[in-house]
C-alpha positions in Angstrom: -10.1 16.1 45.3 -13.2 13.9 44.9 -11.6 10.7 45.8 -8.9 8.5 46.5 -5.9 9.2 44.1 -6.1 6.1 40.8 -2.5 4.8 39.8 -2.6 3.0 36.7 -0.4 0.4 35.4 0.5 0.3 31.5 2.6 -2.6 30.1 4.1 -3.1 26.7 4.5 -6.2 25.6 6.5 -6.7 22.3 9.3 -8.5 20.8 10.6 -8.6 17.8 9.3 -10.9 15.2 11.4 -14.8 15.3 12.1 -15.5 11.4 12.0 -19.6 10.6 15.2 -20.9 11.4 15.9 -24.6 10.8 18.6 -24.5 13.7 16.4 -24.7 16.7 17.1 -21.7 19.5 18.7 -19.6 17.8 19.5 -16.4 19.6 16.1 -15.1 18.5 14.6 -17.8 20.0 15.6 -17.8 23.0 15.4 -14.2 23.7 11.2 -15.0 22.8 11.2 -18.4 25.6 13.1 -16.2 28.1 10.5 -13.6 27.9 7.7 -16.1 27.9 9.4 -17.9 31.1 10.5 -14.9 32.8 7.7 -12.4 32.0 4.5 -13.4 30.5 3.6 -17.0 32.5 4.6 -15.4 35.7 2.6 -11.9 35.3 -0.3 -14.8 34.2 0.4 -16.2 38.0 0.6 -13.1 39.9 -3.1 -12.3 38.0 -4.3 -15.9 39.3 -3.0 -16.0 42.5 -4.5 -12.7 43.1 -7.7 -13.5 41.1 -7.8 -16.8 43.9 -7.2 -14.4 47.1 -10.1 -12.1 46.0 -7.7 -9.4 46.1 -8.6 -6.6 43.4 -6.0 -5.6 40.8 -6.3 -3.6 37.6 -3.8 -3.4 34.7 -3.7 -2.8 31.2 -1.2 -4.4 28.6 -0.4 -3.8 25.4 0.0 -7.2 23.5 1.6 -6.4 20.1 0.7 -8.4 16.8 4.1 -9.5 16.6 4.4 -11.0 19.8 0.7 -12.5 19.4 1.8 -14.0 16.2 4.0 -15.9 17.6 2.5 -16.9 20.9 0.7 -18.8 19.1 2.6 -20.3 16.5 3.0 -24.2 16.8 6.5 -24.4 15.9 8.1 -21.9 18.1 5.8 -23.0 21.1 7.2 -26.4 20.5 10.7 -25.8 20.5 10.0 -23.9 23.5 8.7 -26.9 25.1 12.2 -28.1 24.3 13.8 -25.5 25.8 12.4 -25.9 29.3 12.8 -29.9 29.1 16.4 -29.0 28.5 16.4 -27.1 31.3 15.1 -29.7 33.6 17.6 -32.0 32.5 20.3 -29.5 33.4 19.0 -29.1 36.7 18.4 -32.6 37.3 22.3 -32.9 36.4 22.9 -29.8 38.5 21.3 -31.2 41.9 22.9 -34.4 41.8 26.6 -32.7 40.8 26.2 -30.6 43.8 24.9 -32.6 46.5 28.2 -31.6 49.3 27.1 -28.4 48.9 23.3 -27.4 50.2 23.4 -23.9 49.8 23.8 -23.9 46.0 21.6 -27.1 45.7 18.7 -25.8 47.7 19.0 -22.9 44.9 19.5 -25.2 42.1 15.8 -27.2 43.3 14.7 -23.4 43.6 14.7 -22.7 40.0 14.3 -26.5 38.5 10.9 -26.6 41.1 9.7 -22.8 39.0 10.7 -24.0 35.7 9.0 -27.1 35.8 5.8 -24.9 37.5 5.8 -22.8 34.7 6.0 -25.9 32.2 3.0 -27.9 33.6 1.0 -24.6 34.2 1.5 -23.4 30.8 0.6 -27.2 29.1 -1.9 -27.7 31.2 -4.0 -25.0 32.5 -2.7 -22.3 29.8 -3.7 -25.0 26.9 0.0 -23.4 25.6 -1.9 -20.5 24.6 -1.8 -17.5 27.1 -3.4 -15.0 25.0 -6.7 -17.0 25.8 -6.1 -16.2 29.4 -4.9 -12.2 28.5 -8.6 -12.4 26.9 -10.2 -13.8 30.0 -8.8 -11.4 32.4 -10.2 -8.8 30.0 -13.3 -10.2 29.9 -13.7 -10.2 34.0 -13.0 -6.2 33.7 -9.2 -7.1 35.2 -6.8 -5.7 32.2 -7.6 -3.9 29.7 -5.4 -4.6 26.0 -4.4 -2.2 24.1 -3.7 -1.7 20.5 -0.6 -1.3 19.0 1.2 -0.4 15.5 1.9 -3.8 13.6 5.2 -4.3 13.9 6.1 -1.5 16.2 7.1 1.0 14.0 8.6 4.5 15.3 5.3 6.4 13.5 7.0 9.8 13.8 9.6 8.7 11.1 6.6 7.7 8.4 3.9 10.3 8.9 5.2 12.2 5.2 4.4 8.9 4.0 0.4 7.8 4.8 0.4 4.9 3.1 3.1 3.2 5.5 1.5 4.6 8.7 -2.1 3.4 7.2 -0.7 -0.1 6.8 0.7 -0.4 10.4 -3.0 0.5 11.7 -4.7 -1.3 9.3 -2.7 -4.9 9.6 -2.6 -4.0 13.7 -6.4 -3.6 13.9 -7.2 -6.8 12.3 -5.0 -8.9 14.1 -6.3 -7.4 17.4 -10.0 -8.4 15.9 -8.5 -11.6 14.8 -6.9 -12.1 18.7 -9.5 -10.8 21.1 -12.5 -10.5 19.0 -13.3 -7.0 19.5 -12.3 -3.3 18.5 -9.8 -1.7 21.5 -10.3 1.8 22.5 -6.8 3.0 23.2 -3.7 2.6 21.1 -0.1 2.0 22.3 2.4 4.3 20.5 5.3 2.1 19.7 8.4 3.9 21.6 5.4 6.2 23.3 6.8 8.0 19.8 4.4 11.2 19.3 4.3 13.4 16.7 1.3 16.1 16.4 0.1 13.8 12.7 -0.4 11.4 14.4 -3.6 12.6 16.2 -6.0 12.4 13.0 -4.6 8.9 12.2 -6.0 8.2 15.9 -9.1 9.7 15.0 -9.9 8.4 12.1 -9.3 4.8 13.4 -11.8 5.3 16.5 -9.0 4.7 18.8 -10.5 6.9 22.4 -6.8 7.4 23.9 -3.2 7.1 23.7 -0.6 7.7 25.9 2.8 10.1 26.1 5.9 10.6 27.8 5.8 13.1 30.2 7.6 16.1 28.6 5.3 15.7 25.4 2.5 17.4 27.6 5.5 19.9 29.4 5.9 21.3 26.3 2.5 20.9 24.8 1.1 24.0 23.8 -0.8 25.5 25.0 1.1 23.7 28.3 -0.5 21.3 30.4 -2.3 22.8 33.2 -2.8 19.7 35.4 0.7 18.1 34.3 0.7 14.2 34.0 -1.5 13.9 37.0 -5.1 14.4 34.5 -6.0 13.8 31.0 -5.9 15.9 28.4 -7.4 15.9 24.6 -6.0 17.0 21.1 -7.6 19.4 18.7 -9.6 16.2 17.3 -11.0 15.1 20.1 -8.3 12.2 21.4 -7.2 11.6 25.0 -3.6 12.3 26.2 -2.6 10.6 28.8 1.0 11.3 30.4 3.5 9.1 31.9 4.5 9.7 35.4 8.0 10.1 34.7 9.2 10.0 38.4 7.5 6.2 38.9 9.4 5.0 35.8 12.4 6.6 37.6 12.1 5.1 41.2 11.1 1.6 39.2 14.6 1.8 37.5 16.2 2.5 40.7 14.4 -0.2 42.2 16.5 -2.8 40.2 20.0 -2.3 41.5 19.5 -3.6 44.7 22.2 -5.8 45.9 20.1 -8.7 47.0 17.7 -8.8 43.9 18.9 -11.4 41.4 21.6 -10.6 38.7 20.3 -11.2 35.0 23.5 -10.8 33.3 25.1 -13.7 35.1 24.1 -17.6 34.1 25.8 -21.0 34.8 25.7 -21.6 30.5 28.7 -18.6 30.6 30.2 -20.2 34.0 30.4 -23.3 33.6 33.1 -25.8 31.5 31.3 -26.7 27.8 30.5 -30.4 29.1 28.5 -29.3 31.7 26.6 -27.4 29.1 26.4 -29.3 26.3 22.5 -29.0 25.4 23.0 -25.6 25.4 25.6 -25.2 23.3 24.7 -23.7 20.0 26.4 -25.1 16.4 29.2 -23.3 16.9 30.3 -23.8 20.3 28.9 -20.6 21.3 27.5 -20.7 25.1 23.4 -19.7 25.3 21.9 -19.4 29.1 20.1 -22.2 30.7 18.3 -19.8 32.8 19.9 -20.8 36.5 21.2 -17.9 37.5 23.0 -18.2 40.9 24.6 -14.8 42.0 22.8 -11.7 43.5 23.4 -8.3 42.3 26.0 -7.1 45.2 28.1 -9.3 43.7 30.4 -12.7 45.2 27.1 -14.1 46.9 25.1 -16.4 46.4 21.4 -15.2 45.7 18.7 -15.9 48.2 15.3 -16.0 47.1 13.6 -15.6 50.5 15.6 -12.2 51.2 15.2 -11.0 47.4 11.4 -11.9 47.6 10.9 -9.9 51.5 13.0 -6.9 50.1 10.9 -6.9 46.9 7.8 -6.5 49.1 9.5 -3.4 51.4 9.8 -2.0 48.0 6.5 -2.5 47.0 5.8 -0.8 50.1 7.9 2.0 50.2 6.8 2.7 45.9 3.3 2.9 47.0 3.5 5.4 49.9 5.5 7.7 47.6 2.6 7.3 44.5 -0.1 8.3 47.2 2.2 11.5 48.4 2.6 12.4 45.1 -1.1 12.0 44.1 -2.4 13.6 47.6 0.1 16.3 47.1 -1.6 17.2 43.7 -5.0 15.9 44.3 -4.4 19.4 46.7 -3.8 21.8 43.5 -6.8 20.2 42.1 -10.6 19.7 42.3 -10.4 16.2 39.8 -9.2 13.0 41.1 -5.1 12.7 40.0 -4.0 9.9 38.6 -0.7 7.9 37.9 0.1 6.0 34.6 3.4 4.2 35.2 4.0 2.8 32.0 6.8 0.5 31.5 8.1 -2.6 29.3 6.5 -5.7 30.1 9.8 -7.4 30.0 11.2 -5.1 33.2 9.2 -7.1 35.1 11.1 -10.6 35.1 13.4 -10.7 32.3 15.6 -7.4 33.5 14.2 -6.8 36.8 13.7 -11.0 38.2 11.8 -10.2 41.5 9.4 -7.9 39.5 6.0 -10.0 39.9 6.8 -10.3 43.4 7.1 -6.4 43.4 3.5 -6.2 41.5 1.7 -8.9 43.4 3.0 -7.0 46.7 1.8 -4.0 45.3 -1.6 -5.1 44.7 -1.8 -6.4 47.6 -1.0 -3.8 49.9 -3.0 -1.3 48.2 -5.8 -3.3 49.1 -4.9 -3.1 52.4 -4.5 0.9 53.0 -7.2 1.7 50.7 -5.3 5.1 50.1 -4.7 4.4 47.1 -7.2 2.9 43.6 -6.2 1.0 41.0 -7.7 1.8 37.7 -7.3 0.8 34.0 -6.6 3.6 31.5 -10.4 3.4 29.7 -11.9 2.5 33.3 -10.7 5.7 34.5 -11.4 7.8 32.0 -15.2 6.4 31.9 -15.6 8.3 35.6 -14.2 11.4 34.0 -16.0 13.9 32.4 -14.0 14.8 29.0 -15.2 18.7 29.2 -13.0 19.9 32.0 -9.9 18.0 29.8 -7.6 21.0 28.7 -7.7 20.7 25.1 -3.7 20.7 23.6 -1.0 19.5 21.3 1.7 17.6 22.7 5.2 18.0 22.1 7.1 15.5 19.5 8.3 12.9 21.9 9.4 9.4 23.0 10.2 7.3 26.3 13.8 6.7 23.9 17.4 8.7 25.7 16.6 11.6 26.1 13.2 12.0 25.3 13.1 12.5 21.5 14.3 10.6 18.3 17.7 9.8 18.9 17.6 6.1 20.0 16.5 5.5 16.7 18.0 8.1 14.3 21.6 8.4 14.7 24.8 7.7 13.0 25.1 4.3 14.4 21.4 3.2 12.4 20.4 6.1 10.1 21.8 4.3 7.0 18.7 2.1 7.4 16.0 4.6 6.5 16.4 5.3 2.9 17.1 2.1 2.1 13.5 1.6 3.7 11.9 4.5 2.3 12.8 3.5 -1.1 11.2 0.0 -0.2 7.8 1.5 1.1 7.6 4.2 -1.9 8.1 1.0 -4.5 5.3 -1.1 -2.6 2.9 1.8 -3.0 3.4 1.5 -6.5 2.9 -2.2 -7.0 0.0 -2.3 -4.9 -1.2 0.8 -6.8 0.0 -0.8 -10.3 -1.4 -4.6 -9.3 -4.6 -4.0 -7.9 -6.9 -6.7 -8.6 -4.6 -9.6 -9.0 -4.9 -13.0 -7.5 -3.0 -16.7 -7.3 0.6 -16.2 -7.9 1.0 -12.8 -8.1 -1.2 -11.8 -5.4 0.8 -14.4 -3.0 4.3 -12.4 -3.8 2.4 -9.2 -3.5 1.2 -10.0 0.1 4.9 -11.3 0.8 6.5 -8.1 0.2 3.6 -6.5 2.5 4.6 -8.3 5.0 8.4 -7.4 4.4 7.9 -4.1 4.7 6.2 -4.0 7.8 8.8 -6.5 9.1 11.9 -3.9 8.3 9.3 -1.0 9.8 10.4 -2.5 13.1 12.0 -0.2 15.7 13.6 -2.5 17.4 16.4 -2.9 14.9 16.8 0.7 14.9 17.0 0.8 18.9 19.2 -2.4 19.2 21.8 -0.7 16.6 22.0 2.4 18.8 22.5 -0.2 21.9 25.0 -2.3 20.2 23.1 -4.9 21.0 22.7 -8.1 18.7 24.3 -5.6 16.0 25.2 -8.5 13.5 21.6 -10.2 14.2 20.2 -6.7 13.5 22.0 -6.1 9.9 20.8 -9.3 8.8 17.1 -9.0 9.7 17.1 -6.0 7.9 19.5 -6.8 4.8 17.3 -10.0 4.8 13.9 -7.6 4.9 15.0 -5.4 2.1 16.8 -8.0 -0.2 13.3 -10.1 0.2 11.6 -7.2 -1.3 13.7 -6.1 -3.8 13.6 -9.7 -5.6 9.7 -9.6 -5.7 9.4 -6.0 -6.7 11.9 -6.9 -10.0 10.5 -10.2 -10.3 6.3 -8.7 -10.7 8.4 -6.0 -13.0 9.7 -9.2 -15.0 6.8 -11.5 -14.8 8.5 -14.3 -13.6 8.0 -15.5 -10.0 9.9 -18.5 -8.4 7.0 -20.8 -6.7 9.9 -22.4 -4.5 11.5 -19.3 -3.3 8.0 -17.8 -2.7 6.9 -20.8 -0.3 10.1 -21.2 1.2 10.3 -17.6 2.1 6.1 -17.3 3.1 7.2 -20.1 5.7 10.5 -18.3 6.8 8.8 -14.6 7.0 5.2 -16.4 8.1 3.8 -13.6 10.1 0.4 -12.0 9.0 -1.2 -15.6 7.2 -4.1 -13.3 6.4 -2.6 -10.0 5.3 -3.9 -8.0 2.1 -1.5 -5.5 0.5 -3.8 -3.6 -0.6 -3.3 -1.8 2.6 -0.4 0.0 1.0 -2.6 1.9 -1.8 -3.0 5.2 -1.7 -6.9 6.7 0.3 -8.8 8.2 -2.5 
């Protein structure tokens, strides 16, 4: 082994796109300002704090156009700004209901002191706009962003159909340019969903890397020499690197300790309705107010000061298994091993509430040992050299159950699919029948673009296989579809409702600048 082992951390950060609603927090809503509370402004801290203790960290993180859409959309930032002001005035309620009792007030301040932290750090410093601060981490060599499909599509399911996959790369790529103001070099596979196609639609978009779950090199064939623990590269020349599935494991694992926070319980399902009332949605249906007040084990009252010390033993004890590991294979080999825990942005905070302590820590502590390096993805394959990479084909895979397709192909969601097929194989036609129009026309033409990508999503797929949000799901996609169809037959009539057209660009906003043409056939 030439040097000390490199772990590298991989993030991806997507949600699903937030149609217009004129009900403010909507269920969609409010799953986007939990993930901005829970996840995204307190990774931002754990990068400052860092950043402000000279203490070195490297990361990458794969922002999706979806979720940079609407980070920086005015509305839903400022009914997010009503969201946390709600939830100051529920703690401020909270603290003076519960004054007899110190342990539960003291917890109370606890997460009315964050949330208010959060507010002013995000309105003040953050300008509200934390991709600018994503950018500048990436500019002072301290994350690196990756690209991802538009609208996360599973790309497996659309490779017999070019045009669809050409569109997701095509809208991605200029909304990263449009973001960050420069190409990337690798490209997050939506799902980590690989299919062997997919390695000359990496090529021909310049993209240097991507990265797999772990059996797809397992099974690769020829099979991968080195494992997960060193790059490898397809037949055209692309970089494979594999997820270490055992740190995704002992992450997972990680979670279910009893004194860590638990997630699933909040004082908006606990309490009585008048205790409640601003977040109460127009039915009566309860919504969380993000106080949270119970621990995992269950019947206690969550500590903060344990959960954050145990979070740091875990750091601890995640670290010195990642340097066995690597030292155990830097052994078998004369390159320098490396780990690429990759893992859902939103495990960190929004599922897993002490996971920025467990990052910071981690950070931290390897800069204390030294045993171990932290490296970005393109950083480390810079100090490689790509002619001792094993040359391959990975197996079809994704990080879904069970390794494959079946999270998002199964009886519970695979009526879906023709229904979108048909959609994509009419808007190659239009935009191959319409090519050069403008005003009107093109407007509705651009619409149904952007419908198309927007039903491409597989997160409705995956959340109909959960059971999660099944209703919410039928309707984004019903609404998708249906939202195409009345374009499609309305170009075929010639007549084109201005109203509906401008009520629905503002409802289904996403993409201001797209071009359909990206749905015409290459020549």
């Amino acid at each position: 082994m030439n040097s000390r082992p490199v772990f590298s951390i991989v993030l991806d950060a997507h949600l699903p796109f937030v149609r217009h609603s004129p009900q403010p927090c909507s269920p969609e809503e409010r799953c986007f300002f939990e993930s901005l509370s829970e996840t995204y402004i307190p990774l931002l801290q754990v990068f400052d704090r860092l950043d402000g203790d000279h203490v070195s960290f490297r990361m990458a993180v794969s922002l999706s156009p979806t979720l940079c859409y609407m980070l920086s959309n005015e509305r839903l930032i400022d009914r997010y700004l009503d969201y946390t002001d709600k939830q100051l005035e529920f703690g401020v309620r909270e603290l003076e209901q519960c004054s007899a009792d110190p342990r539960r007030r003291e917890l109370v301040k606890h997460f009315y002191d964050q949330i208010l932290d959060k507010r002013v750090l995000f309105t003040g410093r953050y300008e509200k706009n934390i991709l600018k601060v994503f950018e500048y981490y990436q500019k002072k060599g301290r994350v690196e962003l990756l690209g991802t499909g538009a609208t996360h599509a599973f790309l497996p399911f659309f490779t017999s159909c070019p045009e669809a996959v050409q569109a997701q790369f095509e809208v991605a790529v200029a909304a990263y340019r449009g973001n960050f103001g420069k190409y990337p070099q690798g490209f997050w596979l939506p799902e980590m969903g690989w299919k062997p196609e997919l390695d000359a639609w990496l090529r021909s978009y310049n993209f240097a890397y991507t990265l797999v779950d772990t059996h797809a090199l397992v099974f690769a064939r020829p099979f991968a020499e080195k494992g997960s623990f060193y790059p490898a590269k397809t037949p055209l020349g692309v970089f494979i690197l594999g997820r270490d599935f055992y740190a995704a494991e002992d992450l997972t694992a990680l979670v279910q300790d009893p004194l860590y926070r638990d997630n699933r319980k909040d004082a908006g399902y606990e309490f009585p309705p008048d205790q409640i009332k601003p977040f109460l949605a127009a039915g009566g249906e309860r919504t969380g107010t993000g106080y949270k007040y119970w621990a995992s084990g269950g019947g206690e009252f969550y500590d903060p000061l344990l959960a954050a010390e145990k979070a740091k033993e875990h750091a601890r004890s995640f670290l010195r298994a990642r340097v066995s590991r690597l030292q155990s294979a830097g052994e078998l080999m004369e390159k320098t091993p490396c780990c690429f825990c990759a893992m859902k942005a939103d495990f960190f905070g929004s599922q897993w509430y002490e996971g920025h302590q467990f990052l910071e820590a981690l950070f931290r502590e390897a800069g204390k040992t030294g045993e171990i390096q932290f490296m970005t993805p393109a950083e480390y394959l810079y100090k490689q050299d790509p002619a001792d990479f094993q040359t391959l084909i990975p197996e079809f895979s994704s990080w879904g159950v069970n390794g494959y397709a079946e999270t998002w192909l199964d009886a519970s969601n695979d009526w879906m699919y023709r229904h979108t097929m048909q959609a994509i194989e009419r808007m190659i036609e239009i935009a191959e029948r319409f090519p050069n129009n403008s005003g009107l026309k093109e407007r509705a033409l651009n619409q149904a673009a952007r419908e198309i990508l927007l039903v491409m999503n597989s997160d409705w797929p995956r959340m109909l296989y959960k059971q999660e949000f099944t209703e919410h799901t039928r309707r984004q996609i019903e609404s998708s579809l249906r939202n195409f169809t009345t374009i499609y037959e309305a170009l075929g009539s010639s007549y084109i409702s201005t109203e509906w057209l401008t009520h629905l660009e503002r409802n289904d906003s996403i993409f201001p600048h797209i071009n359909y043409r990206v749905f015409r056939r290459k020549r």
